[in-house]
Structures are given as C-alpha cells and as structure tokens.
C-alpha positions as CSV (number, residue, x, y, z in Angstrom):
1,X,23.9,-1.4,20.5
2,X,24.1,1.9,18.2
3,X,26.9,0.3,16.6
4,X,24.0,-2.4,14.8
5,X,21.7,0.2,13.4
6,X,22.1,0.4,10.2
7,X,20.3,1.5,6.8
8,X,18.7,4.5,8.3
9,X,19.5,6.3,4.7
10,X,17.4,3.4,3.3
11,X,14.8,4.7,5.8
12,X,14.6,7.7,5.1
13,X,14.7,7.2,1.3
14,X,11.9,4.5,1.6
15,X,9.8,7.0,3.3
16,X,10.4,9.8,0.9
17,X,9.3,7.2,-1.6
18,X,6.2,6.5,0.4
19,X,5.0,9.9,0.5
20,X,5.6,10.9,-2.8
21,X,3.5,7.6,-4.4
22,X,0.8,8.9,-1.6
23,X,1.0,12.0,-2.9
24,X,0.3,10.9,-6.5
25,X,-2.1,8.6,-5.6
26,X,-4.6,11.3,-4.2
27,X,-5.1,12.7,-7.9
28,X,-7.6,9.9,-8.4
29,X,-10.9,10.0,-6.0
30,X,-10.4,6.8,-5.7
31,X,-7.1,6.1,-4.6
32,X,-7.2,8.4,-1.9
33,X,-7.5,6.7,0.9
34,X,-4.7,4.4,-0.3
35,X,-2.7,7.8,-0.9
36,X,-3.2,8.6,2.6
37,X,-2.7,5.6,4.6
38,X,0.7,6.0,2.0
39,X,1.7,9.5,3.0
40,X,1.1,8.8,6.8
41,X,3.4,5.4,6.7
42,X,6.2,7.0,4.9
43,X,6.0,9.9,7.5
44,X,6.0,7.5,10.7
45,X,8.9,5.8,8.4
46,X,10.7,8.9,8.6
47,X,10.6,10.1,11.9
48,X,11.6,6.5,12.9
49,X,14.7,6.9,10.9
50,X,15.1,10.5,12.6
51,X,15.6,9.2,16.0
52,X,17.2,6.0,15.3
53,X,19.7,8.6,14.4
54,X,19.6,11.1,17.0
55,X,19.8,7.9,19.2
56,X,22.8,6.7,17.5
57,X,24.4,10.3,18.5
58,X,23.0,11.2,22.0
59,X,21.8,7.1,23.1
60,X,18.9,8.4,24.9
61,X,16.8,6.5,25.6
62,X,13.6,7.9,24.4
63,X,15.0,8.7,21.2
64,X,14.9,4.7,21.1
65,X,11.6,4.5,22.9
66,X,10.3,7.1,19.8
67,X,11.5,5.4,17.1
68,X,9.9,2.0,18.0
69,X,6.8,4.0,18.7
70,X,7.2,5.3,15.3
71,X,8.1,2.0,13.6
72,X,5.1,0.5,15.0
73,X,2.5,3.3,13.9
74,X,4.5,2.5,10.4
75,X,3.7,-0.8,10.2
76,X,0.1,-0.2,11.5
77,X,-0.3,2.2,8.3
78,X,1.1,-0.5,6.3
79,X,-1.2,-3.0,7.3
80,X,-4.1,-1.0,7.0
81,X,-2.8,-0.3,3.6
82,X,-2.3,-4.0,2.4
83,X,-5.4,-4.9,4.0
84,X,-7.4,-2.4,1.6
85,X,-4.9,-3.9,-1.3
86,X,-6.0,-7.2,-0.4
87,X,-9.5,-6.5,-0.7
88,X,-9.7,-4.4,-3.8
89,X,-7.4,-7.2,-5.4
90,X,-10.5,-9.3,-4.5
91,X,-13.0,-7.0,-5.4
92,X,-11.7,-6.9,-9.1
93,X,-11.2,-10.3,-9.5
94,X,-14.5,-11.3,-8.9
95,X,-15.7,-8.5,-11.4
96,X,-13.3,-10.0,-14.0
97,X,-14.3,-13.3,-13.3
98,X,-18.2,-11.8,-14.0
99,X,-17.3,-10.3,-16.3
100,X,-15.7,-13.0,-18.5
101,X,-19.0,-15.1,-17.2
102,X,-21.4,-12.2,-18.9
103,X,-18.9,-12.2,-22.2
104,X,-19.3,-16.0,-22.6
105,X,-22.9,-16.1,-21.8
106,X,-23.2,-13.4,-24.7
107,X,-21.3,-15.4,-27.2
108,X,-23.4,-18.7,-26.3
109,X,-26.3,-16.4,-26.9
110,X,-24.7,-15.2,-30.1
111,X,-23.7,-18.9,-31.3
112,X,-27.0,-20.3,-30.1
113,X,-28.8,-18.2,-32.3
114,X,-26.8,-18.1,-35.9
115,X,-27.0,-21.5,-35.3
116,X,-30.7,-21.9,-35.1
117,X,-31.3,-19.4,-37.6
118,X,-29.4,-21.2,-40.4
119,X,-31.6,-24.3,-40.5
C-alpha cells in the first residue's frame, strides 16, 4: 500500500500555499475569518502529508490512522471555507444587482425629467 502514496511534496507545498494566502488574508478585518479557516486547512494539510510520510517509512498504523484524521479536519476547514465563499459570492451579487437597479432607477429619474422640462 505505501508503494501508492504519492504527491506528498504536492501536499506539503499546497499547505504551505494555504497558510501563507491565510496569512495575507488577515491584513484586511474582513477577510479574517477566511484567513483563518485558510491557515488552519493548510496546517491539517500539512501534518497529513507528515505522516503519510512517516507511514511510508515505519507503516504504522496510526501514522495512517493520523493522517486520515488529519485529511479529514482538512477538508472540514475547506468546506467551512467555501461555504463562507459561497455566501459572500451571493451576498455581492445581490448588492450589484441593487445596485445597477438604484443606477438605472437614477438615470430614468434623470431622463424623465430633461425630458419633461424641455417642452
């Protein structure tokens, strides 16, 4: 079985790249959270990639047992974290959509009344 894990580099750069755009994203208030739930995937990421390797080398058991444990708290994070995407990718539509609705309701407005005025 050791012999079919593979990409543990890929892993462990993935995480690195996880913690680092968490790490970047708590310089705005308002992407902290995101920055978090970031950091703490890309560490779960990391360890999970740590002992699929010292499994690879010793084939204990719970070295295995740890890195599923730690590839599913990874994925949990993730979720969480596209979950929040999802929503704010919602939340600013709709306030586009309003606010093209407000933009056009001002130009009617604006058009509505040069017209009226000039006769």
């Amino acid at each position: 079985m050791k012999e079919n894990i593979k990409g543990i580099e890929w892993a462990k750069f993935s995480a690195i790249v996880e913690i680092v755009k968490g790490a970047l994203s708590i310089v705005s208030i308002f992407t902290v959270p995101l920055g978090v739930l970031e950091i703490f995937a890309g560490v779960n990421l990391w360890n999970t990639a740590n002992y699929l390797e010292k499994y690879k080398n010793s084939e204990s058991e719970e070295d295995l047992k740890e890195a599923f444990k730690n590839l599913s708290e990874y994925f949990k994070w993730m979720g969480w974290l596209d979950l929040i995407n999802l929503i704010l990718i919602a939340l600013f539509l709709t306030l586009a959509i309003l606010f093209i609705a407000f933009i056009w309701y001002i130009v009617g407005l604006i058009i509505s009344t040069l017209g009226s005025s000039g006769t």
